[in-house]
DORO-432547 format. One line per 4 residues: number of its first residue (from 1); for each residue x, y, z of N, C-alpha, C. Coordinates in nm, 3 decimals. Layout:
NUM) X Y Z X Y Z X Y Z ~ ...
***
This chain:
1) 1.032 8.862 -0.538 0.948 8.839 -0.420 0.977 8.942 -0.311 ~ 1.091 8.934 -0.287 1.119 9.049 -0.202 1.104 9.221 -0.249 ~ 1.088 9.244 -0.347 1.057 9.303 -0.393 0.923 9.378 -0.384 ~ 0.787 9.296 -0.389 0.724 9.281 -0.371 0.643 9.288 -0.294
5) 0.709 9.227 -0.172 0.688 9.223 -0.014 0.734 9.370 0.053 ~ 0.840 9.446 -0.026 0.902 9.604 0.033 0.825 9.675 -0.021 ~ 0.750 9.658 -0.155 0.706 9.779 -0.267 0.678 9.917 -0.181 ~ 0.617 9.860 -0.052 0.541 9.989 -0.001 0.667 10.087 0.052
9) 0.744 10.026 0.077 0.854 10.099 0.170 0.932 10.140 0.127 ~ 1.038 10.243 0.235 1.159 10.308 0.117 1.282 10.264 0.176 ~ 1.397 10.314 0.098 1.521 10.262 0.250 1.526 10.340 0.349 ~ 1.485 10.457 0.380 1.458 10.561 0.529 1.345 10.480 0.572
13) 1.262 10.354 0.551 1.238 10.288 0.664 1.328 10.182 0.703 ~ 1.390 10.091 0.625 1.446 9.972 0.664 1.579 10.068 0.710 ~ 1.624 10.194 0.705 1.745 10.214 0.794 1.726 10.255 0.910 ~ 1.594 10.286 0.923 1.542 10.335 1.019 1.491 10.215 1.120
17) 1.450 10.104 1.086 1.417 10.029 1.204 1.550 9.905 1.224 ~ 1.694 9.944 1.141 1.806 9.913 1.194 1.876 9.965 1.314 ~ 1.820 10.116 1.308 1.856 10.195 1.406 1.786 10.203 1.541 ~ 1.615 10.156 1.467 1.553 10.122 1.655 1.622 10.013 1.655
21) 1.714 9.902 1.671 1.752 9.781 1.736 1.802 9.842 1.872 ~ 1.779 9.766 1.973 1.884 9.860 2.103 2.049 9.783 2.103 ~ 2.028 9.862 2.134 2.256 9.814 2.187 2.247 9.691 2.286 ~ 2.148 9.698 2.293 2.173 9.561 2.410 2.168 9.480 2.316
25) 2.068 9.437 2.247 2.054 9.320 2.128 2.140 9.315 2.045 ~ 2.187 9.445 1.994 2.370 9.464 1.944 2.446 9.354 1.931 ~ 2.486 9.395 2.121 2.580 9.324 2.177 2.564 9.170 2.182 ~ 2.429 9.171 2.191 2.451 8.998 2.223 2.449 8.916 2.124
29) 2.365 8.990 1.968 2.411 8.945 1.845 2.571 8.893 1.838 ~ 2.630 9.008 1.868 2.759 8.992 1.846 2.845 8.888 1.878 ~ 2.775 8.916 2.036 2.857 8.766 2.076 2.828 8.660 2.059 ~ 2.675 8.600 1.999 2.673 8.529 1.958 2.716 8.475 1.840
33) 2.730 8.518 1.753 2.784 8.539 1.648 2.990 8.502 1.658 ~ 3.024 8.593 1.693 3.177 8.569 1.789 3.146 8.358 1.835 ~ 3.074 8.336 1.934 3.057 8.240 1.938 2.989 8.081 1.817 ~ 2.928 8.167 1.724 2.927 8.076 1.627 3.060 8.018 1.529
37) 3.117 8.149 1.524 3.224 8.134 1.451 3.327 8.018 1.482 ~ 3.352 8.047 1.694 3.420 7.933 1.747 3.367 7.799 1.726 ~ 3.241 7.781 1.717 3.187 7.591 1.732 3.283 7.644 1.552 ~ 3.201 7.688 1.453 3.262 7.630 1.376 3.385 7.626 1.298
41) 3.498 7.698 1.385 3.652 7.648 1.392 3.669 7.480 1.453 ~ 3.550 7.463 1.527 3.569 7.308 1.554 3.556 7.215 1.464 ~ 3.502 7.278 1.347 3.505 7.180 1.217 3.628 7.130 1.236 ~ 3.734 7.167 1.218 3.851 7.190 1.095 3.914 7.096 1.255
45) 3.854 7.095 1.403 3.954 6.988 1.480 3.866 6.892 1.458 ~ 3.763 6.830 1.401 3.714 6.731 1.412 3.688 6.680 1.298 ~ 3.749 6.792 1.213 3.816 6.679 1.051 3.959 6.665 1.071 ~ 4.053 6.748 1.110 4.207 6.675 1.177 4.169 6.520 1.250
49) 4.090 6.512 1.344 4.081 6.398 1.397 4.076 6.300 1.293 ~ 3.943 6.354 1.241 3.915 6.218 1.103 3.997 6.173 1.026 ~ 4.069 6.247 0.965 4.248 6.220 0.899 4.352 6.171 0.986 ~ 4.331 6.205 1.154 4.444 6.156 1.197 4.555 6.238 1.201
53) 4.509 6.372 1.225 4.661 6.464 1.182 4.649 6.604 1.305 ~ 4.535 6.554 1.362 4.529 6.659 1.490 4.596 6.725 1.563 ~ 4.734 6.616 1.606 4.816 6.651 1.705 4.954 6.705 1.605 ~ 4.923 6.697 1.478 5.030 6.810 1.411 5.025 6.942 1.399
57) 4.876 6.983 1.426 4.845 7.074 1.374 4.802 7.162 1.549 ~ 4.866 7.286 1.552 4.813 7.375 1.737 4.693 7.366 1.703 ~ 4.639 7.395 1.859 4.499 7.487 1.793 4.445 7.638 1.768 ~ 4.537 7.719 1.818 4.521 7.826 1.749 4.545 7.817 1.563
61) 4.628 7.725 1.519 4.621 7.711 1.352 4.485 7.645 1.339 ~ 4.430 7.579 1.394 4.284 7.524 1.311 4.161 7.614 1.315 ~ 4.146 7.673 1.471 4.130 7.817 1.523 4.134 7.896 1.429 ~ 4.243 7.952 1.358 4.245 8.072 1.245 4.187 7.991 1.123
65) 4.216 7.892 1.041 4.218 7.805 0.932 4.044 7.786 0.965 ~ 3.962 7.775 1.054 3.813 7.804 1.048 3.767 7.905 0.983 ~ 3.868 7.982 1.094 3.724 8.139 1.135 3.743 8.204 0.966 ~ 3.865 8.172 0.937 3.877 8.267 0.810 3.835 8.160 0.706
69) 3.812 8.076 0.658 3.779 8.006 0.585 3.632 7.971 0.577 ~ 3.618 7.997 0.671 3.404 7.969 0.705 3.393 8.153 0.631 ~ 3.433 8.237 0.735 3.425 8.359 0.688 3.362 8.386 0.582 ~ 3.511 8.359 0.498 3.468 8.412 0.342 3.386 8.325 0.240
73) 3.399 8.127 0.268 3.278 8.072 0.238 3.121 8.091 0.282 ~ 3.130 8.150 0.372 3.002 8.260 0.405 2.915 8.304 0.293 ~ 3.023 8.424 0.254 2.999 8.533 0.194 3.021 8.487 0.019 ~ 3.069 8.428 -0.032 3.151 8.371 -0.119 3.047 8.268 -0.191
77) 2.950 8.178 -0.104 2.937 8.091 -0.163 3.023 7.934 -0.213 ~ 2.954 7.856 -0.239 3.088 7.714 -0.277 3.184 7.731 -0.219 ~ 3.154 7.642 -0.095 3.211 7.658 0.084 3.318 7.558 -0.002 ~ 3.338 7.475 -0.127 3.467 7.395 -0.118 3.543 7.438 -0.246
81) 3.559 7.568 -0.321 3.599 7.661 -0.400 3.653 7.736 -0.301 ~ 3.579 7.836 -0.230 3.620 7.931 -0.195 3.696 7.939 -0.016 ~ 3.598 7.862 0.081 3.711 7.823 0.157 3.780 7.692 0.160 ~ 3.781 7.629 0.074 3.897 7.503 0.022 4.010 7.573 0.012
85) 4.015 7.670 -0.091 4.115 7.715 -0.112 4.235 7.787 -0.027 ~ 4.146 7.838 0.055 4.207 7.861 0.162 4.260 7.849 0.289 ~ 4.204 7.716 0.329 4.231 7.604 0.360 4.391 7.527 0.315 ~ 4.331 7.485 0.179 4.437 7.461 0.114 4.605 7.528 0.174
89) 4.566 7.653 0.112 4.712 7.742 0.098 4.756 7.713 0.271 ~ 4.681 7.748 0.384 4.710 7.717 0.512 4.772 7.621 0.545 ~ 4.677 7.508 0.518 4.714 7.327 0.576 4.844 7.285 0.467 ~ 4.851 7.326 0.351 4.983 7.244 0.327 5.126 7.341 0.388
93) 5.069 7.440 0.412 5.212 7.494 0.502 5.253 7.463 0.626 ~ 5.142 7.367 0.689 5.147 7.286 0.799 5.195 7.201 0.783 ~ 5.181 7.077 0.664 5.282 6.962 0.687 5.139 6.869 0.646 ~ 4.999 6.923 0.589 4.928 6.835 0.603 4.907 6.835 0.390
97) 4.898 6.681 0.392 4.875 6.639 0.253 4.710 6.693 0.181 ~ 4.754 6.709 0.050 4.627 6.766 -0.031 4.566 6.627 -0.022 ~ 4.542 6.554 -0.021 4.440 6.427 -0.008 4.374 6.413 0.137 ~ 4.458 6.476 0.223 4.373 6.469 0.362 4.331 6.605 0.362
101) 4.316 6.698 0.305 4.263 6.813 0.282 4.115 6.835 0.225 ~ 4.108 6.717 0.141 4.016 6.716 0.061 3.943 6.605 0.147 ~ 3.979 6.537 0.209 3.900 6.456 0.296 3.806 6.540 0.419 ~ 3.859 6.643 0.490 3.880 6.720 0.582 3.729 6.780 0.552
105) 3.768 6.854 0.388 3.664 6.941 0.333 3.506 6.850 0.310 ~ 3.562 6.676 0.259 3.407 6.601 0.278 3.371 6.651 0.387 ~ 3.428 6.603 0.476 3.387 6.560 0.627 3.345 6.693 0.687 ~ 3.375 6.768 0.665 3.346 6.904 0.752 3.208 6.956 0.724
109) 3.184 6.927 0.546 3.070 6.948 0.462 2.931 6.830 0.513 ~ 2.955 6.703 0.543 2.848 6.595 0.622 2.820 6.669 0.743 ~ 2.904 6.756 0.838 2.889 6.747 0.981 2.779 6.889 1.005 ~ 2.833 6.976 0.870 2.730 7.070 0.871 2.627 7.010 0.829
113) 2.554 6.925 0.679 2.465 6.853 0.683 2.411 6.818 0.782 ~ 2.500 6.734 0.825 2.397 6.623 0.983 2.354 6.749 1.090 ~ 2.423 6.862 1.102 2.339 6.985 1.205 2.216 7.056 1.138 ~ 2.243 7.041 1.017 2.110 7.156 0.933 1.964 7.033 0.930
117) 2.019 6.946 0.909 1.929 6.807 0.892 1.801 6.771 1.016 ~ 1.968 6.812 1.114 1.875 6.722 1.215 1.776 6.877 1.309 ~ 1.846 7.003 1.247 1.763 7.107 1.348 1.624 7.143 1.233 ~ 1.611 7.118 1.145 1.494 7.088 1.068 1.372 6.965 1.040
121) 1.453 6.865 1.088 1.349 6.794 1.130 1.283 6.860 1.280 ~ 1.359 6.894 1.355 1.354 6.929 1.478 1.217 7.060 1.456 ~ 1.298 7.155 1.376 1.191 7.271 1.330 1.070 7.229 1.266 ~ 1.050 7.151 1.237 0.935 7.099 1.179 0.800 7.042 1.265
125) 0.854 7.018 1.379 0.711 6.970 1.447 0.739 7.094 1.563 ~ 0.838 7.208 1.531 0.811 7.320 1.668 0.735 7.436 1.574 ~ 0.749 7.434 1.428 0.680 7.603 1.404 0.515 7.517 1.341 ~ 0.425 7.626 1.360 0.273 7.593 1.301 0.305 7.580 1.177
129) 0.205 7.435 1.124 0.256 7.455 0.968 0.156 7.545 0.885 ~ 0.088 7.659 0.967 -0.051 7.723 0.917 0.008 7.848 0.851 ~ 0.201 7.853 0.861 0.271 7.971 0.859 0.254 7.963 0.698 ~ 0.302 7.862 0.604 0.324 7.840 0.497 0.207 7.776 0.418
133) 0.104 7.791 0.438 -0.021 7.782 0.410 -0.093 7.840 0.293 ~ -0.005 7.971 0.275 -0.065 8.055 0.200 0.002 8.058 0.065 ~ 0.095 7.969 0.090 0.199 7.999 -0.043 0.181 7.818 -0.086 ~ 0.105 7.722 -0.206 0.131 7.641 -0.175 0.246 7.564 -0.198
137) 0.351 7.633 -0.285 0.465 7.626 -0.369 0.573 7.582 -0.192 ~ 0.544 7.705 -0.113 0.625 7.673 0.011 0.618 7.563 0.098 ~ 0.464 7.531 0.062 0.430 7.415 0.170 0.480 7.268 0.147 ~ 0.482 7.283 0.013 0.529 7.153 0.011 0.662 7.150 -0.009
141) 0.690 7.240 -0.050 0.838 7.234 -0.018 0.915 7.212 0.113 ~ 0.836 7.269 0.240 0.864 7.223 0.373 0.848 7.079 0.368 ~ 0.741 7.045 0.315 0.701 6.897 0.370 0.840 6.806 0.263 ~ 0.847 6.833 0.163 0.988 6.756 0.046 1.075 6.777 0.164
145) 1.105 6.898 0.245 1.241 6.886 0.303 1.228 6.802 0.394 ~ 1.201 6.836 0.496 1.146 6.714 0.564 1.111 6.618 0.551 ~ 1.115 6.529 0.413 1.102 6.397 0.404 1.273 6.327 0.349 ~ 1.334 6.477 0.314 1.449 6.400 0.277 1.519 6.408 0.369
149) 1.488 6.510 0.480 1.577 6.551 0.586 1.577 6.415 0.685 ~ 1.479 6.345 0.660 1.477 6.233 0.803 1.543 6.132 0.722 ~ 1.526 6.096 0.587 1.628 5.968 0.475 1.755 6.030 0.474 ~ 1.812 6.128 0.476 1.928 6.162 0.482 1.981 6.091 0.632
153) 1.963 6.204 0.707 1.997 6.142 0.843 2.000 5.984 0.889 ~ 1.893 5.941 0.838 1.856 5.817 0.882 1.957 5.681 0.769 ~ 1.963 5.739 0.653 2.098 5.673 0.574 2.236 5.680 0.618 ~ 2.253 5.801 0.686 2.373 5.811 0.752 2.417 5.754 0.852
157) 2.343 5.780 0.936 2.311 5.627 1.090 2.372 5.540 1.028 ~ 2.288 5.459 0.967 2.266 5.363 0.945 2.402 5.294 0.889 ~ 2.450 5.386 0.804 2.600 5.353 0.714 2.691 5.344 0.868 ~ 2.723 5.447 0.926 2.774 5.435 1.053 2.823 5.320 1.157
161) 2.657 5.261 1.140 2.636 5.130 1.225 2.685 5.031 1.156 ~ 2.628 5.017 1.037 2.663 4.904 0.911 2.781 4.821 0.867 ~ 2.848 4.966 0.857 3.012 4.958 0.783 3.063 5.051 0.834 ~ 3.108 5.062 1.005 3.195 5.091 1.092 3.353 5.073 1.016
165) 3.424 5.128 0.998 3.575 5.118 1.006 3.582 5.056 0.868 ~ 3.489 5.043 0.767 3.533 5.048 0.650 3.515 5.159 0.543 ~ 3.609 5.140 0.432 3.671 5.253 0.329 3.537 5.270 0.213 ~ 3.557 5.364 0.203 3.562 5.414 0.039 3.595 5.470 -0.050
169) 3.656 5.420 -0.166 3.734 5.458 -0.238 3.667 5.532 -0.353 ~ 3.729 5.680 -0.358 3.674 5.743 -0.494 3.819 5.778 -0.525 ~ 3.835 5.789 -0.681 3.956 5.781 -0.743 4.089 5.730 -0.663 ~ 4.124 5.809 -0.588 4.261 5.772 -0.550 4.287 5.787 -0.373
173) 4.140 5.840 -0.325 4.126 5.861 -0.237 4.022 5.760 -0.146 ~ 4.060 5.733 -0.039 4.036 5.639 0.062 3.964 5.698 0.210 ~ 3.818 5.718 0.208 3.738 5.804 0.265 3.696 5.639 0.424 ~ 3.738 5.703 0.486 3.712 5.583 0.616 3.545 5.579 0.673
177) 3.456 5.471 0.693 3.361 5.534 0.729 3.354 5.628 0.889 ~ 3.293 5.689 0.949 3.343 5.748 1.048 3.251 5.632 1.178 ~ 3.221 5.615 1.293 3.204 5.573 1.376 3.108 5.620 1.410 ~ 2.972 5.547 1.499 2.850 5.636 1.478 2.857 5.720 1.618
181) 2.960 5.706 1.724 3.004 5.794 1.797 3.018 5.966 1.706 ~ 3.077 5.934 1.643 3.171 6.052 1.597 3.062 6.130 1.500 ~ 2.943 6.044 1.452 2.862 6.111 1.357 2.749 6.151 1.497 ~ 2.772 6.132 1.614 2.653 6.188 1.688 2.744 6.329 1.747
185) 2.856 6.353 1.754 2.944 6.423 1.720 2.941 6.559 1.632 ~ 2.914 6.512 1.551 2.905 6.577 1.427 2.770 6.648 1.433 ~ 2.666 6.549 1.430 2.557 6.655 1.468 2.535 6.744 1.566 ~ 2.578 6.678 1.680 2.571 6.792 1.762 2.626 6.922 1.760
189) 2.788 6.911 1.715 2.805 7.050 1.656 2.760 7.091 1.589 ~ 2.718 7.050 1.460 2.677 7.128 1.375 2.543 7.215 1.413 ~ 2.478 7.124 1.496 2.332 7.168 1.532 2.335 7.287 1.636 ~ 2.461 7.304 1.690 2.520 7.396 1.799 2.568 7.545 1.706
193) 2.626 7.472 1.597 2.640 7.597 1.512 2.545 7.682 1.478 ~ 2.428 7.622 1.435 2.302 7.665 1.384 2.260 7.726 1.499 ~ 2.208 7.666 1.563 2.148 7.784 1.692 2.224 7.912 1.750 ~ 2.335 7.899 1.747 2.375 8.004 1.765 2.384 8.142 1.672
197) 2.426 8.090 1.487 2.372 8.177 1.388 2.229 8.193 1.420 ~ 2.165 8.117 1.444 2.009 8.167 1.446 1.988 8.262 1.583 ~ 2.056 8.303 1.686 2.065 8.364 1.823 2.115 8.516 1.757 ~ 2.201 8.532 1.639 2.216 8.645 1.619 2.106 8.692 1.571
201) 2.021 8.660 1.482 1.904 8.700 1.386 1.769 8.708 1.545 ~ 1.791 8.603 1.590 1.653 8.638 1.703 1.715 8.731 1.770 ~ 1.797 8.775 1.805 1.876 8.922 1.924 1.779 9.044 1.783 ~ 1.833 9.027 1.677 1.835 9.142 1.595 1.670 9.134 1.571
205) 1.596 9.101 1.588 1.416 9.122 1.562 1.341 9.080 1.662 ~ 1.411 9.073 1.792 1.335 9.037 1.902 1.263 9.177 1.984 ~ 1.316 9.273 1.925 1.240 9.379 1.985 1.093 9.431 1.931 ~ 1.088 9.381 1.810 0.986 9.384 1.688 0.882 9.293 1.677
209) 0.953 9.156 1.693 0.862 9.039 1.701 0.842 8.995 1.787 ~ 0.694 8.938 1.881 0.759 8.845 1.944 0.674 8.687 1.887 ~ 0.803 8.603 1.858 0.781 8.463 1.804 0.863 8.357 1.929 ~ 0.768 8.276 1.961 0.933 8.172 2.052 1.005 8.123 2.023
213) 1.128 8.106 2.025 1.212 8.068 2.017 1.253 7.938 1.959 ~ 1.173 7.841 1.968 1.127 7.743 1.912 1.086 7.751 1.791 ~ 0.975 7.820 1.763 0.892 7.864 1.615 1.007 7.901 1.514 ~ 1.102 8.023 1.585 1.149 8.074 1.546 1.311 8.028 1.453
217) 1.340 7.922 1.566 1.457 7.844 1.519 1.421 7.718 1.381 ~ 1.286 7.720 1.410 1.292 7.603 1.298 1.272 7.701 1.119 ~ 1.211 7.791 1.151 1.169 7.858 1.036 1.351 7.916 0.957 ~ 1.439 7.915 1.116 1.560 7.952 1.058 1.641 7.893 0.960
221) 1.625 7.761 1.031 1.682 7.651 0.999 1.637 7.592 0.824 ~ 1.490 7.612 0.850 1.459 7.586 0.670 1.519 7.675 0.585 ~ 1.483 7.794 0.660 1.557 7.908 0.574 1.703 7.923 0.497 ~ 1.773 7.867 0.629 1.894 7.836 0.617 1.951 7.732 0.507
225) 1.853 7.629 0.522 1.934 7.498 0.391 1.875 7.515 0.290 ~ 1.757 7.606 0.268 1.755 7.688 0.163 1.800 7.734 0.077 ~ 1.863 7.823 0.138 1.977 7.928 0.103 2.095 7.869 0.088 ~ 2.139 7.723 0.160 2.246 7.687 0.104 2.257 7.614 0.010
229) 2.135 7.576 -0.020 2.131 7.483 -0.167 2.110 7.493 -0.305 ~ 2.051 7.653 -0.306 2.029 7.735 -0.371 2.193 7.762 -0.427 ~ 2.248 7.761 -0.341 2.399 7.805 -0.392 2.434 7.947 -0.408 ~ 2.331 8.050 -0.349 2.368 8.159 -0.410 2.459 8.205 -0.279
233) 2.544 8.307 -0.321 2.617 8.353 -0.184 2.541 8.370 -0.061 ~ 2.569 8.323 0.019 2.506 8.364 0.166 2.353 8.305 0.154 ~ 2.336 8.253 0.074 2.169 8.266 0.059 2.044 8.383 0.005 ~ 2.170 8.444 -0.010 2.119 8.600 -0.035 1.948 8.674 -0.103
237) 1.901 8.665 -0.035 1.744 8.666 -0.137 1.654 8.557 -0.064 ~ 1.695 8.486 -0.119 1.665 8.308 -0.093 1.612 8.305 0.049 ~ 1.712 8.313 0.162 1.719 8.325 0.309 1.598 8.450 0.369 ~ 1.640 8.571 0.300 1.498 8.674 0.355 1.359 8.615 0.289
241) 1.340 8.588 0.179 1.225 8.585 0.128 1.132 8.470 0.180 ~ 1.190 8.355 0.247 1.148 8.239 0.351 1.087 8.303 0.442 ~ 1.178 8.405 0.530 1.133 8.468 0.666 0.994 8.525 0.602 ~ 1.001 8.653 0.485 0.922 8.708 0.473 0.782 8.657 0.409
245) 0.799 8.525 0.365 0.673 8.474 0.391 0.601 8.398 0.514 ~ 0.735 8.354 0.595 0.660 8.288 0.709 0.595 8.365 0.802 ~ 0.650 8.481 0.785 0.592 8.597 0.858 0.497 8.743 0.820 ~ 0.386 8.663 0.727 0.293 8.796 0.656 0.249 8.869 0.737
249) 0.218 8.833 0.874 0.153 8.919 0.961 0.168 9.033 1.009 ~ 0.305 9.062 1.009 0.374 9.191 1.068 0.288 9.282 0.922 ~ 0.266 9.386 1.070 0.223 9.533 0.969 0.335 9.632 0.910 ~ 0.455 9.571 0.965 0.521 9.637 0.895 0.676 9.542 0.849
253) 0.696 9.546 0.753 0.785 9.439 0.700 0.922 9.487 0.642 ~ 0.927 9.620 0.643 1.065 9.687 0.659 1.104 9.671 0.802 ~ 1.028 9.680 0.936 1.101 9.618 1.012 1.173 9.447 1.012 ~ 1.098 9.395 0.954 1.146 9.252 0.945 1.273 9.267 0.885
257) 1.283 9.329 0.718 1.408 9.365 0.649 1.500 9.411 0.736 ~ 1.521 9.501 0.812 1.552 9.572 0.846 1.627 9.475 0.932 ~ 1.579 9.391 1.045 1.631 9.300 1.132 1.703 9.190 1.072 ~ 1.689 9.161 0.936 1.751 9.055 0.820 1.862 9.139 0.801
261) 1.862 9.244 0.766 1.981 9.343 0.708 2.123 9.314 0.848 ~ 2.065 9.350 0.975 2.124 9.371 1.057 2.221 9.243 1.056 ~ 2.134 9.164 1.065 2.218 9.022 1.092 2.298 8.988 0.980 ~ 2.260 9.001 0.868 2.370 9.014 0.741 2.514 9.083 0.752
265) 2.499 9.212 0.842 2.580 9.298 0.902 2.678 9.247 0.945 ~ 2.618 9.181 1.114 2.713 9.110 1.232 2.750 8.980 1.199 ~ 2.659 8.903 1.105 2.692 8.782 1.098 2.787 8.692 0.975 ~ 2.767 8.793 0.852 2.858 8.805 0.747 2.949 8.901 0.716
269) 2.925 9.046 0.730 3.008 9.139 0.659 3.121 9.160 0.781 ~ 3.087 9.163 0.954 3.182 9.190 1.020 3.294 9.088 0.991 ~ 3.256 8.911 1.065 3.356 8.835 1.028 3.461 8.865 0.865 ~ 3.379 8.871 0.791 3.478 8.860 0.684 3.558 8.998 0.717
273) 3.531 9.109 0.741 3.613 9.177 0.751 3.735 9.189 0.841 ~ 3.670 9.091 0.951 3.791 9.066 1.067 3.876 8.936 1.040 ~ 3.824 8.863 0.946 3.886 8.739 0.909 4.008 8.770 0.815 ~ 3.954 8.843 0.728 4.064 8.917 0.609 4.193 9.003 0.668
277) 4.158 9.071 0.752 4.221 9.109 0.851 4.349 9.052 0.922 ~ 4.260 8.915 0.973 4.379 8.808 1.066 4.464 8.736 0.949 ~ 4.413 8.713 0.824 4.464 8.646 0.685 4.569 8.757 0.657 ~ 4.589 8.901 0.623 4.663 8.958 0.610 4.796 8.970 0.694
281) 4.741 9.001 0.828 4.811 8.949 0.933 4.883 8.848 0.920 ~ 4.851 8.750 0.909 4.969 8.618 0.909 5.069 8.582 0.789 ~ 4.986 8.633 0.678 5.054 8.619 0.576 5.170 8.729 0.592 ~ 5.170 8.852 0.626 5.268 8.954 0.686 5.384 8.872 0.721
285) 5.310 8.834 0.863 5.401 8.765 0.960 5.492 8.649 0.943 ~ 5.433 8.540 0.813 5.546 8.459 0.746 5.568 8.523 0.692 ~ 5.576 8.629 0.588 5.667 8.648 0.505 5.796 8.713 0.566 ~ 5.761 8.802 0.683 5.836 8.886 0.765 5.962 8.753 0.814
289) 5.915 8.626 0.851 5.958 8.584 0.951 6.085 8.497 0.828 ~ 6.016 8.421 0.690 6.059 8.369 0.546 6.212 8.512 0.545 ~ 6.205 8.588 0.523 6.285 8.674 0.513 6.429 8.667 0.585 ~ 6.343 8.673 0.739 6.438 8.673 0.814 6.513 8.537 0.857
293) 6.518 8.473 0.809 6.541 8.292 0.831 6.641 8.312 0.653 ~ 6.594 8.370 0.615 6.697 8.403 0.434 6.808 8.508 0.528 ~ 6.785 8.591 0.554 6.930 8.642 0.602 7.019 8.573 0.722 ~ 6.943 8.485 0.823 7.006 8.456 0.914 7.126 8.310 0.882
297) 7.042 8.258 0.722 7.095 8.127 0.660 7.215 8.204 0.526 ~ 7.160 8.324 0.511 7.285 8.396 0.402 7.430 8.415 0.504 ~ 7.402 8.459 0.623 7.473 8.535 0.728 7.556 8.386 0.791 ~ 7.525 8.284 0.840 7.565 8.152 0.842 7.664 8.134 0.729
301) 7.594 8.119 0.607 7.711 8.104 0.448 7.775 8.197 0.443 ~ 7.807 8.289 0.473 7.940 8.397 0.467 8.031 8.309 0.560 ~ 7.994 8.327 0.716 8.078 8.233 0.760 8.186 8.135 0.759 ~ 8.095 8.002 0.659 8.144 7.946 0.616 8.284 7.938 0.572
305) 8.381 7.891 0.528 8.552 7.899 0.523 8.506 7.860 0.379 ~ 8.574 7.919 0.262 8.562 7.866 0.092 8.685 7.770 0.106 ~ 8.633 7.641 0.063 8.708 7.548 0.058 8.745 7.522 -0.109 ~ 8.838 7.568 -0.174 8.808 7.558 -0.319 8.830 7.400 -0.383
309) 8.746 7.376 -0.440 8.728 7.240 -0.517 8.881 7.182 -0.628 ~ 8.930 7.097 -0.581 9.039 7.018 -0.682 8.983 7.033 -0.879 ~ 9.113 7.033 -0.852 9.108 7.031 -1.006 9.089 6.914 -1.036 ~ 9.075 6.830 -1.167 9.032 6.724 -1.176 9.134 6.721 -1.329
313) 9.244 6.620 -1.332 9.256 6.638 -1.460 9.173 6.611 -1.590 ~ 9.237 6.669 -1.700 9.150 6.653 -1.822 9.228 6.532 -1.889 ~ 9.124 6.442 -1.939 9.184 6.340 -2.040 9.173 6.364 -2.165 ~ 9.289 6.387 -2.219 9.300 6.402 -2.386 9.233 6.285 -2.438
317) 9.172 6.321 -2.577 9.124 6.246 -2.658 9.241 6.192 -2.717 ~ 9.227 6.069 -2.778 9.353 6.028 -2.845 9.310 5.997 -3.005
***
């Protein structure tokens, strides 16, 4: 499809209308982006809460244990493979149990749900539905999402309200229901997350397009749970080829690419590269620090006075 939609073009256009972006839109990609990353380091304090293990853990550790773990589940794909794992290796060097880890990872996984959920129903009565009109494969596929998007949400409530402060048990694990405080909570970040990923992509094609902001966020947002359900990394394909049908009109659609590319740029390839970065970094820094805690405990045992151990007599066999 995308394919299809470029045939006419070459890559000296789509690098070329990366390069008209101005530096101002750059920058504010960036920071928005910078700022998405922070709401969603707030995952990882508002699944500590849910376990109950918050105040073990600083917040610069949940802080890093996000940014790098969203990062590379980003880019990676199977957000509970790829940043589980890393997660994992982090939180049990904290003191926190693999069963509240794996709880952490439900819970973190609903709260993005309940934000993608609820900014798509939301997108749904802000973009024209005359966009997806032409494709009828798309249209109803908007309309399927949106019918599960309001039973989802609306099952979740509901459990909330229902069965407050009771369990569920899958194998060996004891999942609490959460409080419907805490699930309005939940959406709201998550839905905070989303707009702000979607603030990098409108910075990066706002010089090209103009769509409002409104229109624009909901078309993101489909795009978005799209692409995450699809399972493919990042959405990869999946995520442009949404835009590029909601948007046939542009006469030129290497600029559109072109503004997709960008945000792929600032919004996936930088983090991971600065995430990998701070991951190297720390891992350095314990091992540096593991080392030095081995000589300062070898250096202690020299010390020590050799007290030599009694003999013990031997009893003959008789």
């Amino acid at each position: 499809m995308l394919y299809w939609q470029l045939r006419k073009h070459s890559l000296y256009d789509i690098a070329h209308a990366i390069m008209d972006i101005p530096l101002n839109n750059l920058v504010y990609a960036v920071l928005a982006a910078a700022g998405g990353y922070i709401a969603l380091s707030f995952y990882d304090y508002l699944a500590l809460r849910y376990v109950g293990q918050n105040k073990k853990v600083s917040w610069w550790k949940w802080m890093l244990a996000g940014i790098i773990g969203f990062a590379i589940s980003n880019n990676a794909g199977h957000a509970v493979i790829s940043g589980g794992s890393i997660r994992y290796r982090l939180y049990t060097r904290w003191r926190i149990r693999a069963g509240d880890i794996v709880k952490m990872l439900t819970f973190s996984g609903f709260t993005y749900f309940l934000g993608s959920v609820a900014i798509v129903i939301m997108g749904y009565f802000m973009i024209p539905h005359g966009l997806f009109e032409e494709s009828t494969a798309a249209s109803v596929s908007v309309h399927a999402l949106f019918i599960f998007c309001v039973a989802a949400l609306g099952a979740y409530f509901a459990m909330t309200f229902l069965f407050q402060k009771k369990n569920i048990k899958i194998f060996e694990l004891n999942f609490k229901i959460p409080s419907t405080g805490i699930a309005v909570t939940q959406t709201l970040l998550g839905a905070s997350d989303i707009v702000l990923d979607g603030l990098v992509l409108y910075f990066c094609m706002a010089h090209f397009i103009s769509v409002p902001f409104s229109t624009f966020i909901g078309i993101f947002a489909i795009a978005k749970v799209a692409g995450v359900f699809s399972q493919v990394p990042g959405g990869i394909g999946v995520f442009e080829t949404i835009f590029m049908i909601a948007l046939p009109e542009m006469d030129n659609p290497a600029v559109l690419f072109g503004a997709l590319l960008a945000y792929r740029i600032i919004y996936y390839l930088l983090p991971l590269i600065v995430a990998s970065g701070l991951f190297f970094i720390y891992e350095r820094w314990l091992r540096n620090r593991m080392k030095r805690w081995l000589e300062e405990a070898k250096a202690l045992a020299a010390k020590v006075p050799h007290i030599p151990l009694p003999k013990l007599p031997i009893r003959k066999k008789s």
